[in-house]
C-alpha positions as CSV (number, residue, x, y, z in Angstrom):
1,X,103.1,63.9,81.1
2,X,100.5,62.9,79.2
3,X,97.6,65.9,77.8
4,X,94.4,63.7,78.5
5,X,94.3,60.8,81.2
6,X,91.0,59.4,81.7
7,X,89.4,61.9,80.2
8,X,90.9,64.7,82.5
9,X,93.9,67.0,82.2
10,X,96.6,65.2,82.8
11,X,98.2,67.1,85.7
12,X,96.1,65.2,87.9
13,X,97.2,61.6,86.8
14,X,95.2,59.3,88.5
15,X,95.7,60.7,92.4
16,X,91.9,60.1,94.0
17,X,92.3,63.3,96.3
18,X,94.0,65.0,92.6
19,X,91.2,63.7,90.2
20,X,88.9,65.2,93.2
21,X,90.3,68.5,93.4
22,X,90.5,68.9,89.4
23,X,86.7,67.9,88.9
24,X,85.3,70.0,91.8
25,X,87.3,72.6,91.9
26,X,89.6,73.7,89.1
27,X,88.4,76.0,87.0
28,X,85.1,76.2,88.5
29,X,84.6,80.3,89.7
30,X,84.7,80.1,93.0
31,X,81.7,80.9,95.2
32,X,82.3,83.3,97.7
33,X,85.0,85.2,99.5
34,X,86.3,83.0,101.8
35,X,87.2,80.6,99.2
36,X,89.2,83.3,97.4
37,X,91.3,84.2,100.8
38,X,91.4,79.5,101.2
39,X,93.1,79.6,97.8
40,X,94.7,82.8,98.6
41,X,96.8,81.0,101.8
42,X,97.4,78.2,100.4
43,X,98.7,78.9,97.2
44,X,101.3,81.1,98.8
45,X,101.6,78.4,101.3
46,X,102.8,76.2,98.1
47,X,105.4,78.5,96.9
48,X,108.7,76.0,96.2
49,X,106.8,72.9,97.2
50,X,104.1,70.7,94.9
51,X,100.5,71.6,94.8
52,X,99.7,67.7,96.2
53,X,101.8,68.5,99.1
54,X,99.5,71.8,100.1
55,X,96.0,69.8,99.0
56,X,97.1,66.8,101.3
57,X,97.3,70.1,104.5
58,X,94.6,71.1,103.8
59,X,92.7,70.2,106.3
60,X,95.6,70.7,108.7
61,X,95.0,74.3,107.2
62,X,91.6,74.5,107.7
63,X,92.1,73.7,111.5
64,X,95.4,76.1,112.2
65,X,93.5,79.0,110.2
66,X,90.4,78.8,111.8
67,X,88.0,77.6,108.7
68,X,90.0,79.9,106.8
69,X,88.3,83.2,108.3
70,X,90.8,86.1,107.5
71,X,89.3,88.5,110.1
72,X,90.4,85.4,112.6
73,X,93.7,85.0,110.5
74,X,94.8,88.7,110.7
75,X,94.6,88.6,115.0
76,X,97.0,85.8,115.1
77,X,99.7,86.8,118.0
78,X,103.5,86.1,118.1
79,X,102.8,83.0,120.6
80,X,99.9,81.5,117.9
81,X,102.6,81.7,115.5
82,X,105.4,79.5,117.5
83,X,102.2,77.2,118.4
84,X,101.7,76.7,114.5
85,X,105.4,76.1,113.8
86,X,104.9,73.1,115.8
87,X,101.8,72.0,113.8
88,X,102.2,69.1,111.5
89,X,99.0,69.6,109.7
90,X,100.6,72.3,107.7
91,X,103.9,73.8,106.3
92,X,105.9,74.9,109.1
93,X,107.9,77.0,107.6
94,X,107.6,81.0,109.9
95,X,107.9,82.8,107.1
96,X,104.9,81.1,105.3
97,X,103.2,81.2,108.4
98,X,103.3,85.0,109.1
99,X,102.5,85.5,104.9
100,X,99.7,84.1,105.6
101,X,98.4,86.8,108.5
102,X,99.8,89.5,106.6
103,X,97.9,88.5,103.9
104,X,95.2,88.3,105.5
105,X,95.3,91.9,106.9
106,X,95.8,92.9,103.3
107,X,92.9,90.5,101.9
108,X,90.4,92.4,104.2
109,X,91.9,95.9,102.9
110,X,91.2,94.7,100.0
111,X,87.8,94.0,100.4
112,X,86.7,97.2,101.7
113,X,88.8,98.8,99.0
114,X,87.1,97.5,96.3
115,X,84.0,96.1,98.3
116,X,85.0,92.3,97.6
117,X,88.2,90.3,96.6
118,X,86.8,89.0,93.9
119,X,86.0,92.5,92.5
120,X,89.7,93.2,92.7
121,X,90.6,90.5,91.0
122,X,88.4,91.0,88.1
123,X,89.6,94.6,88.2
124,X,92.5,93.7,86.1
125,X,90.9,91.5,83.5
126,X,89.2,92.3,80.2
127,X,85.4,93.2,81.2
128,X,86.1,92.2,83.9
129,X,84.9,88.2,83.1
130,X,87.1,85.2,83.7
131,X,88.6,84.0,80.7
132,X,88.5,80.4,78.9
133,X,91.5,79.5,77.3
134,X,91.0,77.1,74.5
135,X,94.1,74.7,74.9
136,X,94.1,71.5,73.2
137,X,98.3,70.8,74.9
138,X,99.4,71.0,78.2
139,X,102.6,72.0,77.0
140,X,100.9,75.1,75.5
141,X,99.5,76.1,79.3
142,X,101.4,79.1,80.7
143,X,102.6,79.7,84.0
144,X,101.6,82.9,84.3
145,X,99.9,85.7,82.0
146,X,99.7,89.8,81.8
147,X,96.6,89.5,84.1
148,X,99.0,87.2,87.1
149,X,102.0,89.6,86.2
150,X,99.8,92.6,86.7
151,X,98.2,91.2,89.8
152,X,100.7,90.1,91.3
153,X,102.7,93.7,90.9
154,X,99.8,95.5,92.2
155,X,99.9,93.2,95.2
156,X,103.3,93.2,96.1
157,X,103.1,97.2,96.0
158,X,100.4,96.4,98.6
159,X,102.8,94.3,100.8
160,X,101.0,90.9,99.8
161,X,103.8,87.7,100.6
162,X,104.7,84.7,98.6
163,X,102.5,85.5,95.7
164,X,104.7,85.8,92.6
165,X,103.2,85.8,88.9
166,X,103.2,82.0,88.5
167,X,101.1,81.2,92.0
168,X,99.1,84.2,91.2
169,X,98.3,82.5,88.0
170,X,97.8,79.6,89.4
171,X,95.4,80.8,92.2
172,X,93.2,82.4,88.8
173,X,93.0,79.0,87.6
174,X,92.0,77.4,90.8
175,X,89.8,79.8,91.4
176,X,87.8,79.8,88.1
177,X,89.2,83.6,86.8
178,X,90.9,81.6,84.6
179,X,89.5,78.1,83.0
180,X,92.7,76.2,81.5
181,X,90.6,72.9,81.0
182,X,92.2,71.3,77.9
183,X,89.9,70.9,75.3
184,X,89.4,67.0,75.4
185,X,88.8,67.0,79.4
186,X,85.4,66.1,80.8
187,X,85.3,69.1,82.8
188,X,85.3,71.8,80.0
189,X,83.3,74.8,80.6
């Protein structure tokens, strides 16, 4: 895989829906809470499978989870769950499924634990700012760091699903705690 395509990081190759997603999105902090609990469900959502595969759903997502309200989220019933298993708009897998409402339950404890998500987040990082990595490689990107390890730890104690080290660190950097924009791409900070 090439480090720079067209400017960009070259994860995204030349996908339209990809290039979208990276120049939007990626790195950019992310503007309120229901963004963070979005990225929240579908990251886990993506756990074994490629990120293109979850950003192609996500619409699909959008509709089964209700514009991605976790109060709505965290009422679904046993018989919404067998009606979403049926859903081609998303992953179909049940276990991913009820992840996402238990995560959902434990995104709004969250939030009145620490009075927002985002402040949780932010809990566990040095002053409590994003941080810019200054990457010139891909190859020297991680897949995860002490702040995803310790995140993800803390949330698993909580009884958060399918939100390991490396998705946590990947929901940091897709939600702007953590910008890993090489240093050639057009969309450095």
């Amino acid at each position: 895989m090439q480090d720079i395509i067209n400017g960009r990081c070259g994860w995204c190759g030349t996908d339209e829906l990809y290039v979208r997603y990276h120049d939007r999105e990626w790195g950019k902090p992310a503007a309120d809470e229901k963004t963070l609990f979005e990225f929240l469900l579908l990251e886990s959502a993506q756990a074994g499978l490629s990120w293109l595969t979850v950003l192609r759903k996500r619409d699909g997502y959008r509709k089964a989870f209700c514009d991605f309200d976790a109060a709505w989220v965290a009422q679904i019933n046993d018989k919404d769950i067998e009606r979403l298993t049926q859903f081609d708009g998303i992953v179909r897998n049940r276990l991913k499924i009820k992840a996402a409402i238990t995560n959902a339950r434990l995104f709004l404890e969250v939030q009145k634990e620490f009075g927002s998500f985002r402040n949780y987040v932010l809990s566990f990082f040095p002053q409590q700012k994003p941080i810019v990595n200054n990457f010139a490689s891909l190859s020297e990107v991680p897949a995860s760091s002490p702040e995803s390890d310790a995140i993800s730890r803390d949330m698993k104690k909580r009884g958060f699903k399918f939100f390991g080290s490396t998705i946590c660190y990947a929901y940091l950097q897709a939600t702007g705690f953590v910008d890993d924009h090489l240093t050639g791409c057009i969309c450095r900070r």
